[in-house]
C-alpha positions in Angstrom: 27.2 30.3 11.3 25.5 27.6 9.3 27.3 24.8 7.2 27.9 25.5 2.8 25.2 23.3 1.3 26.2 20.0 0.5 27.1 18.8 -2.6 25.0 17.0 -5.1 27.8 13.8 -4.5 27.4 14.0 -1.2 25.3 11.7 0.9 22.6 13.5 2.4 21.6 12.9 6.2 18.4 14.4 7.4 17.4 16.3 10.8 15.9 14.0 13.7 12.1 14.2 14.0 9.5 13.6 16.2 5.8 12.3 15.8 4.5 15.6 14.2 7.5 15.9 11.9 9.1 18.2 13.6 13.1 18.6 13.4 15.9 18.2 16.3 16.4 21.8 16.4 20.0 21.2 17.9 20.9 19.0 14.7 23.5 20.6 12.3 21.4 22.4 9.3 21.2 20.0 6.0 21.4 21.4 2.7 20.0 19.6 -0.8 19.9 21.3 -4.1 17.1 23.5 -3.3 17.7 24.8 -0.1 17.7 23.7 3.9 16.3 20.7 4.7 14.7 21.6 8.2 11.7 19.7 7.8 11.1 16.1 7.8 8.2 16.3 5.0 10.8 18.6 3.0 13.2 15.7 2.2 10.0 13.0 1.0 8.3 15.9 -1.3 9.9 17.2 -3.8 10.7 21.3 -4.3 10.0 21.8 -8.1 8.6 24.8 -7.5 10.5 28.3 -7.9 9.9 31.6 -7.4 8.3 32.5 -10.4 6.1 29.8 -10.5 4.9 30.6 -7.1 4.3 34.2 -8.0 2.9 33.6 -11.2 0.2 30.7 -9.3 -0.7 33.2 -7.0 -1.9 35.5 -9.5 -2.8 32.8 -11.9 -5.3 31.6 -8.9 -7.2 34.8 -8.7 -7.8 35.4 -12.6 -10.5 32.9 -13.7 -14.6 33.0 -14.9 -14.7 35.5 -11.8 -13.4 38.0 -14.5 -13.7 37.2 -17.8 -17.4 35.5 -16.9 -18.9 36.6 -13.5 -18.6 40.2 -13.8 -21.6 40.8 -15.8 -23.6 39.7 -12.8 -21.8 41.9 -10.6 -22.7 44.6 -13.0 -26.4 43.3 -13.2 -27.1 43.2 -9.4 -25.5 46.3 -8.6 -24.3 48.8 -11.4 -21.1 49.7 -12.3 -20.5 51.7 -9.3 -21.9 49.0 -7.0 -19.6 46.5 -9.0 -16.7 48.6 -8.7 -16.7 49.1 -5.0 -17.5 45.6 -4.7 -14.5 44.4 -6.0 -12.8 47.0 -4.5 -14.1 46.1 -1.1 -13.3 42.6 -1.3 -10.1 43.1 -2.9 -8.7 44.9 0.5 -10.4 42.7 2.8 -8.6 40.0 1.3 -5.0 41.5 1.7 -6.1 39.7 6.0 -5.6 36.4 5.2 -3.0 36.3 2.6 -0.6 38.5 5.2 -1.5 36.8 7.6 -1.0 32.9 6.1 2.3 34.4 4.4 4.0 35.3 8.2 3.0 32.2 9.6 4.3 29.9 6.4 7.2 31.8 6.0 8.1 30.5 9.7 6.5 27.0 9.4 6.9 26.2 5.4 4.7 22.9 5.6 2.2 21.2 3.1 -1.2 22.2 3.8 -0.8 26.1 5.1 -3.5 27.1 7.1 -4.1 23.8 8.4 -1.0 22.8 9.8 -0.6 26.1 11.5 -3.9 25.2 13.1 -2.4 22.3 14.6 0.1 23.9 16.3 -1.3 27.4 17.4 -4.5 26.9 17.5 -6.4 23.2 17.8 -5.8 20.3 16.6 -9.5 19.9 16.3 -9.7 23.3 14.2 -7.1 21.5 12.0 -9.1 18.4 11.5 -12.2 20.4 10.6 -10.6 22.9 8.2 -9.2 20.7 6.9 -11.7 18.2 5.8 -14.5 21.5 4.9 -11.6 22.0 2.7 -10.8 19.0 1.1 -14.7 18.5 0.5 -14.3 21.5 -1.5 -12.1 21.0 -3.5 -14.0 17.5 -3.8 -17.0 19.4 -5.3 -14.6 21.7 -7.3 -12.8 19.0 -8.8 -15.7 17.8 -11.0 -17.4 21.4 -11.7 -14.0 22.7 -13.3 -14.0 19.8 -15.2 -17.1 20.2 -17.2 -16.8 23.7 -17.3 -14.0 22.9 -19.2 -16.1 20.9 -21.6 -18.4 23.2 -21.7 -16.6 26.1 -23.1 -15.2 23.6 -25.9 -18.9 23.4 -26.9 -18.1 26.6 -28.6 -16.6 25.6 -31.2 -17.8 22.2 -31.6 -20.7 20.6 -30.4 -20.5 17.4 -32.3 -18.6 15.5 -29.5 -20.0 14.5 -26.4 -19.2 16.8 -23.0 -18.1 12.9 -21.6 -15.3 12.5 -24.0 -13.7 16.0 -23.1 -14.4 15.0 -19.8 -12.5 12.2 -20.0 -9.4 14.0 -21.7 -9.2 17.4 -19.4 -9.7 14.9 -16.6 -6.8 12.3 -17.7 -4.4 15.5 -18.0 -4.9 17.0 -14.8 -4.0 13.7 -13.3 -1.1 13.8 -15.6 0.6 16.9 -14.5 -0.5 16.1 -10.6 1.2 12.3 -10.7 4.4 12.7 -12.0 6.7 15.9 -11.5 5.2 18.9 -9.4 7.6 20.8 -11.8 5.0 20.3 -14.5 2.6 21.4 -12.5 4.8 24.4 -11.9 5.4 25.4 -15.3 1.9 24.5 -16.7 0.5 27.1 -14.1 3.2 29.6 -15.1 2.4 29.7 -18.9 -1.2 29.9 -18.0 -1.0 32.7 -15.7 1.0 34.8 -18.4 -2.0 33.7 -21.0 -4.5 35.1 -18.3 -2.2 38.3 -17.4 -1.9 39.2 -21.4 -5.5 38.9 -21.9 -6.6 40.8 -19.1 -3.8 43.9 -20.2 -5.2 43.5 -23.8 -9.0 43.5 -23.1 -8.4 46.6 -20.4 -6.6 48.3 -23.3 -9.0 47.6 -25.7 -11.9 48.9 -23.5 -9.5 52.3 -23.3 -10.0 52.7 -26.3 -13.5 52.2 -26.6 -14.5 54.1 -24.1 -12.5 57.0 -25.9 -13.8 56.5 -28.8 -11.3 54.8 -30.9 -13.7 51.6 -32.2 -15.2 50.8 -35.4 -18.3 52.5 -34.8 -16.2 55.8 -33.4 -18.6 56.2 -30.4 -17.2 57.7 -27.6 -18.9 55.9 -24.2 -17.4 57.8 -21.4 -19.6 57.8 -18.5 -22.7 57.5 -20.5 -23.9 54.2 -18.8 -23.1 55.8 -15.5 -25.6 58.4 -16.2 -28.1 56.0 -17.7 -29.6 53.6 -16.3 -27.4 54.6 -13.3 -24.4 54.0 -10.9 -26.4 51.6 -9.1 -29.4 49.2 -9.6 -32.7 48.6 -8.0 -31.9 44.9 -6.9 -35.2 43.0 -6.6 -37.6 45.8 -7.5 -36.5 47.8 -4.1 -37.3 51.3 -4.4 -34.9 54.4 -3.3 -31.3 53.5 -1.8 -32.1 50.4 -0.1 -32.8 48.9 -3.2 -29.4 50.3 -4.3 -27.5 49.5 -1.3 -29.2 45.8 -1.5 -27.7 45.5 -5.4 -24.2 46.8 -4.3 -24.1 44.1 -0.8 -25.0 41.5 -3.3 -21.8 42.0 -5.2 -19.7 41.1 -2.5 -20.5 37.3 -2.7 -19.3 37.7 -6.7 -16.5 39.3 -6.0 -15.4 36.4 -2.9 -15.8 33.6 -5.4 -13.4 35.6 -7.9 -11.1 36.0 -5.3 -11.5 32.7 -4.1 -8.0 31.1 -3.9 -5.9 34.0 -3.1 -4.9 32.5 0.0 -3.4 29.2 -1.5 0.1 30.6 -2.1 1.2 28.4 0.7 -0.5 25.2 0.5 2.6 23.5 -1.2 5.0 25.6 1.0 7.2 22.3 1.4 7.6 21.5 -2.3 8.7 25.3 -2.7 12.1 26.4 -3.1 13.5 28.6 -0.6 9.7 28.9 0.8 10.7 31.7 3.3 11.6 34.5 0.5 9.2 33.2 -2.4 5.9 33.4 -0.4 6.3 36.5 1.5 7.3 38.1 -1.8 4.2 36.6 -3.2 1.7 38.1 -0.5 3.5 41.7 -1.1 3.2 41.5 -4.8 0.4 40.1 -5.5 -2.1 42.9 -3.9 -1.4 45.5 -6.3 -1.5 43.1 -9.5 -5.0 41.8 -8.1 -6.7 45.0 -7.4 -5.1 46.6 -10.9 -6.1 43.3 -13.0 -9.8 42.8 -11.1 -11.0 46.7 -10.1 -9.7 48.1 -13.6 -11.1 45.9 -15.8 -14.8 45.8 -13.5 -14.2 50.0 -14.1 -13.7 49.4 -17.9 -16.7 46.9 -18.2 -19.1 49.5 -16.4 -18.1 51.7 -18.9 -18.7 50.1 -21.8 -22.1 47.7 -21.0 -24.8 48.8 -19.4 -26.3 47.4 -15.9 -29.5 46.7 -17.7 -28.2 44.9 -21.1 -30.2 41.7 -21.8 -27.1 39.5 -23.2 -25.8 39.8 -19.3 -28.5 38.2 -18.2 -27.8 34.9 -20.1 -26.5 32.3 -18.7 -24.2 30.2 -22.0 -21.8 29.1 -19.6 -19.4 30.2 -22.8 -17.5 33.4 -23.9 -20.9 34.5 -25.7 -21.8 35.6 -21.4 -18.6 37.9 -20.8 -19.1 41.4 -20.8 -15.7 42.0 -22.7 -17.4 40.2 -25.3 -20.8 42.2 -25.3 -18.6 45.2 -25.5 -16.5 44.0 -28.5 -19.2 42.6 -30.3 -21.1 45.4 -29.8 -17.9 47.3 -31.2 -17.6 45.3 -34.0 -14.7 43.7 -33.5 -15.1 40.0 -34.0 -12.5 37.9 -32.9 -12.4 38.8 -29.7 -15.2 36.0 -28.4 -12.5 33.0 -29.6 -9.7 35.1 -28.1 -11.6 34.9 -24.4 -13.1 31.7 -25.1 -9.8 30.2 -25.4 -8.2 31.3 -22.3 -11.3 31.2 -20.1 -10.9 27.0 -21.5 -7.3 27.1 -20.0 -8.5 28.9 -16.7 -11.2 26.5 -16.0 -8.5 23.5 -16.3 -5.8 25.5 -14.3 -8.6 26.0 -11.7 -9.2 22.1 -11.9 -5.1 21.5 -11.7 -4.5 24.0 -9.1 -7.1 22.2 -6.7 -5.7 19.0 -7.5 -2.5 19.9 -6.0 -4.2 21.8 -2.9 -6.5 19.4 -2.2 -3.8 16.6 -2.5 -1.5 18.5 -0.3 -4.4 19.4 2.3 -4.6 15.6 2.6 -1.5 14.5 3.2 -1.1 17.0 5.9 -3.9 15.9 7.4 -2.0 12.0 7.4 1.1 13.6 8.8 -0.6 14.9 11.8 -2.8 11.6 12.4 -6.3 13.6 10.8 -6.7 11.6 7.7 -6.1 7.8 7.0 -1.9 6.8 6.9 -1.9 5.7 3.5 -2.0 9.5 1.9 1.1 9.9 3.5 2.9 7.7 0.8 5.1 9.8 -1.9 6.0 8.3 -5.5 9.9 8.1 -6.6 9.5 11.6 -7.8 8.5 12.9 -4.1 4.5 13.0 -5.2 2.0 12.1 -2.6 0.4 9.9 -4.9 -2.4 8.2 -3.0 -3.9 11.6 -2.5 -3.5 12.9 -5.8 -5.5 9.7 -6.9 -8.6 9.8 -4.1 -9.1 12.9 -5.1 -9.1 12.3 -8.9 -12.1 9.6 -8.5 -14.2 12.6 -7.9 -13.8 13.9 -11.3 -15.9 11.2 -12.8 -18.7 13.1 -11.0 -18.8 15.5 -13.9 -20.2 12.8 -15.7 -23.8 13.5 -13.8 -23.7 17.0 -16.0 -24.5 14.9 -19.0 -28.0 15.2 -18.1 -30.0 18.8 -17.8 -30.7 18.4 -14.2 -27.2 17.8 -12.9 -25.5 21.0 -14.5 -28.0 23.1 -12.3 -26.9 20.8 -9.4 -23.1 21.8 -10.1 -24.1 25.5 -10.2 -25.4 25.5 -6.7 -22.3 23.3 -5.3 -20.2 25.9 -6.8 -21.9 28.0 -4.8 -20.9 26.3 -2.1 -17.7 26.4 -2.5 -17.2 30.3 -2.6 -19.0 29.8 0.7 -16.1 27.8 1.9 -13.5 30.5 0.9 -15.3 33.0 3.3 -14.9 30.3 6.3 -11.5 29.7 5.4 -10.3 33.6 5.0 -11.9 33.7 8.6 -10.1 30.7 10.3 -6.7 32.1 8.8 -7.2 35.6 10.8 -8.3 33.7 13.2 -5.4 30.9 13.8 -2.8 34.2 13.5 -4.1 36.2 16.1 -3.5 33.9 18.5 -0.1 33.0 17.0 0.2 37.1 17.1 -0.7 37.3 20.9 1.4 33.9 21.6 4.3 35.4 20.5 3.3 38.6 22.7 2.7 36.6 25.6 6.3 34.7 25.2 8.3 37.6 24.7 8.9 37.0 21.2 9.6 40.2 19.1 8.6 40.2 15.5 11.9 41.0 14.6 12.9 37.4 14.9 10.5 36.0 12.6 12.0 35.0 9.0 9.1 37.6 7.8 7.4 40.1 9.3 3.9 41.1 7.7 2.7 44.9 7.6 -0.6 45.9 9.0 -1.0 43.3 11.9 -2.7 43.0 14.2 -5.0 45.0 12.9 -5.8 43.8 9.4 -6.1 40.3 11.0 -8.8 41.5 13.0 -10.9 43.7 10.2 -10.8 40.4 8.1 -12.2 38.3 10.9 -15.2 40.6 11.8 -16.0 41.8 7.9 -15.8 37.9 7.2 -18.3 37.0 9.5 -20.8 40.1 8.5 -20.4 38.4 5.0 -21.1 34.7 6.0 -24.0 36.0 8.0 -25.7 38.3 5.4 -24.6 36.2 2.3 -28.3 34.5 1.6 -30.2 37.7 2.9 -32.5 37.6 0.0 -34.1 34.8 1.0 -35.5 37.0 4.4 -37.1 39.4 1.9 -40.5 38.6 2.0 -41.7 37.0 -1.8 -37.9 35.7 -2.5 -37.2 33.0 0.1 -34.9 30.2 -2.0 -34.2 26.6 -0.6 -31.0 26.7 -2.5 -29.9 30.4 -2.0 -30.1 29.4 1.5 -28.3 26.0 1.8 -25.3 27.3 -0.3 -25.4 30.3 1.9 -25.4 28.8 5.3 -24.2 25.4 5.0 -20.7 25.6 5.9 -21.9 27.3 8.8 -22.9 24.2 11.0 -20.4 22.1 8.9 -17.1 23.7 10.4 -18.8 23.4 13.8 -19.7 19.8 13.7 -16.6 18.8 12.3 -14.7 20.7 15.2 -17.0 19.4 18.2 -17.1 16.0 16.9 -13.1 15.7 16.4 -12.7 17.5 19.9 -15.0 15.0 21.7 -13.4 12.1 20.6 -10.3 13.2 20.1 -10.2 15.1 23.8 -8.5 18.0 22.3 -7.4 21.5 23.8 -7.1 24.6 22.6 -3.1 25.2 23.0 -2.3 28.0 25.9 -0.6 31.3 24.9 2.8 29.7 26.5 2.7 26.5 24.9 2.3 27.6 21.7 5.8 26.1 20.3 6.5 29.3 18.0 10.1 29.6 19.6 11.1 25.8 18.3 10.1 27.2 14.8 12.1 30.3 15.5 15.1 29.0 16.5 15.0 26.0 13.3 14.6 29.3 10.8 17.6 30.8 12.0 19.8 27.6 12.3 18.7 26.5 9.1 19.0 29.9 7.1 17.8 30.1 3.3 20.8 30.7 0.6 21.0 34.4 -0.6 18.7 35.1 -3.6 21.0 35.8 -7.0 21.4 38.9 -8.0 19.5 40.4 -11.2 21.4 40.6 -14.2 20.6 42.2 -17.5 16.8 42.1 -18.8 15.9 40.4 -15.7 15.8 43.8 -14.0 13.4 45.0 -16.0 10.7 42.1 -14.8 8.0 43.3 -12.2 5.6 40.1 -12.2 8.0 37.2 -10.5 11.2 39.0 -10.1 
């Protein structure tokens, strides 16, 4: 039976470790204010972040410019069927990695996710390489979220230089990342609700003007299905390849929109009660997702059609969305300052939520001897500072946007890091199938784990092999005779050799092995879960029944 948490007056002692931060599991369980203390990392970083506020940046991390901006090109390249099944698609494959990453954190709650669990059931190489293709994405993303941000302010004024907005997003997203990750917690929280009322109220607005209930009184239905089509002929290709071309090119829109899905685990460590928040997040957040994303891309085809000329521009501002189009072409008016203002807050949330990854991605890598010592090093508020600043010097790269050329530059490295996603979702399957078979080959059952994820092997296994068709056919276009692209096919196929150099390199020098089925230490995780149990969750009172998005 484990020990009643300590008191707040109490002098708290913490669990034994050993040079990868793993706890004595015969010590006696330690308790703080949030919750067992079984990790070593657990008692440096501090757990500002609840439930909600893991639910809420879950969903928060999938709702972005992927919606609100990028779906017009879905709709361009492949119709609004094309675009529907697109997202679709996407939207189940995706369900792989976040089960999968959610089992394994839920027994291992350390900073970094996938990475970390790399280390232990994979390669330590695998870790090192992961983790560094991820931290150079967010290094890329960093900067590009930035002046997207000051971009979108351009809307209303254009008076004041993109540098000094720059300079302001920039100097707040340090802000909320330095000092208490409970900031961090409830800024992503308000923004998520922002995103989640805008999305309901644009979905029902385009109910009813599909049914007819706008100014104008026309009544769309499935008149843009009918004409110009359900599909489109990407690239001038006659009959249904051309069709089937337009519909596979929506995939790679709907990745990047779904890019971050997986993240609801990078700050496992700084999470309260980590091993009932996150699986709760990867069963909730599906549904929400796939309502949110395939509704609104069902609404959209609806109401604009495939062949509209305002889709094909590229403002970088609200003027782009196809919500908009669809208002404006309505006549209701205040919609484009309505979408403009919340697409400004997504952009910075992006920027803020890849601060904290990317931070947390480095100092795991320090904890496990991948990445220089010095990220290790927390502030008095249980922030690891020294990352959180590295990776905020690469936000003065936005400054090269100032000048025409460079803003085309941070288009394509965007690309790039959509790209990254897809390797990512692939090493995840990958690291839990063999912490799957592992705990086959030990005699583990299932039942033992803190949480058991629905669907596996199998989904696991769909995601790795759909994954890979998508990495391989993501810059196909460029094998069509007439449209070969240098830069279609560098952001296409660059990560490709990256991930593989990184983890040759690392396991050269380093001498790594892959760990064995039997050595894979899933039962010393086991066995700290159950002596270091969770405290019950509190029971729903009142209104608080009523709540279906973090409840």
């Amino acid at each position: 039976m484990a020990e009643s948490p300590t008191s707040s007056n109490e002098k708290k002692q913490y669990p034994l470790q050993d040079e990868k931060g793993v706890v004595d599991v015969e010590a006696s369980p330690i308790y703080d204010d949030a919750g067992p203390v079984e990790f070593a990392e657990k008692a440096e970083l501090r757990r500002g972040l609840q439930q909600r506020h893991i639910q809420m940046i879950a969903l928060a991390g999938t709702i972005g410019t992927g919606l609100f901006l990028g779906s017009g090109k879905a709709i361009t390249r492949g119709g609004p069927l094309g675009a529907f099944l697109g997202y679709l698609f996407v939207g189940f494959l995706v369900t792989a990695p976040v089960l999968s990453i959610a089992e394994m954190s839920a027994l291992v709650p350390l900073s970094g996710g996938i990475i970390r669990h790399a280390e232990y059931f994979f390669d330590p190489a695998l870790a090192f390489a992961n983790g560094w293709n991820q931290v150079y994405s967010y290094m890329v993303s960093l900067p590009a979220e930035i002046v997207a941000a000051a971009v979108i302010v351009n809307f209303w004024n254009e008076s004041v230089s993109n540098a000094v907005w720059i300079v302001i997003f920039g100097l707040l997203l340090v802000a909320s990342n330095i000092y208490l990750v409970r900031v961090y917690g409830e800024l992503e929280f308000s923004f998520a609700l922002l995103k989640i009322m805008l999305v309901v109220g644009l979905n029902l607005m385009s109910l009813v003007l599909v049914c007819g209930g706008g100014p104008t009184g026309e009544v769309y239905g499935f008149k843009y299905w009918r004409d110009p089509g359900p599909f489109v002929q990407y690239l001038g290709i006659p009959g249904g390849l051309g069709q089937f071309a337009g519909f596979w090119t929506v995939f790679s829109n709907a990745v990047y929109a779904y890019s971050g899905i997986e993240n609801i685990s990078m700050a496992a460590a700084e999470t309260q009660c980590p091993r009932r928040a996150i699986p709760m997040a990867a069963k909730r957040i599906f549904v929400r997702v796939l309502l949110f994303y395939v509704l609104s891309i069902f609404f959209v085809g609806m109401l604009v059609p495939s062949n509209d000329k305002n889709l094909l521009q590229s403002t970088g501002t609200a003027a782009q969305s196809p919500f908009v189009i669809a208002a404006t072409g309505a006549g209701v008016k205040v919609v484009p300052h309505i979408i403009n203002a919340v697409v400004l807050t997504s952009a910075w949330s992006a920027g803020n939520s890849g601060l904290l990854n990317g931070s947390r991605i480095l100092y795991g890598l320090a904890r496990e001897g991948r990445a220089p010592k010095i990220f290790k090093r927390v502030n008095r508020f249980g922030i690891p500072w020294v990352a959180v600043a590295s990776l905020s010097l690469f936000v003065c790269l936005g400054f090269m946007s100032l000048s025409s050329g460079a803003s085309t530059v941070f288009s394509w490295l965007q690309d790039l890091v959509s790209v990254a996603a897809l390797v990512n979702w692939t090493i995840i399957c990958i690291v839990y199938l063999r912490f799957f078979y592992a705990m086959k080959k030990q005699g583990i059952p299932r039942e033992r784990l803190p949480w058991k994820a629905p669907l596996q092997p199998y989904a696991a296994w769909i995601g790795v092999f759909s994954f890979i068709i998508l990495l391989l056919t993501g810059g196909y276009t460029t094998f069509i005779h007439g449209h070969w692209d240098n830069e279609t096919f560098v952001s296409s196929y660059f990560n490709i050799p990256l991930i593989f150099l990184l983890y040759f390199i690392y396991k050269f020098a380093a001498k790594t092995k892959m760990v064995s089925l039997t050595d894979s230490p899933i039962m010393e995780f086991v066995l700290i879960a159950e002596r270091n149990p969770e405290p019950p969750a509190k029971p729903k009172k009142g209104l608080r029944k009523l709540n279906i998005l973090w409840s």
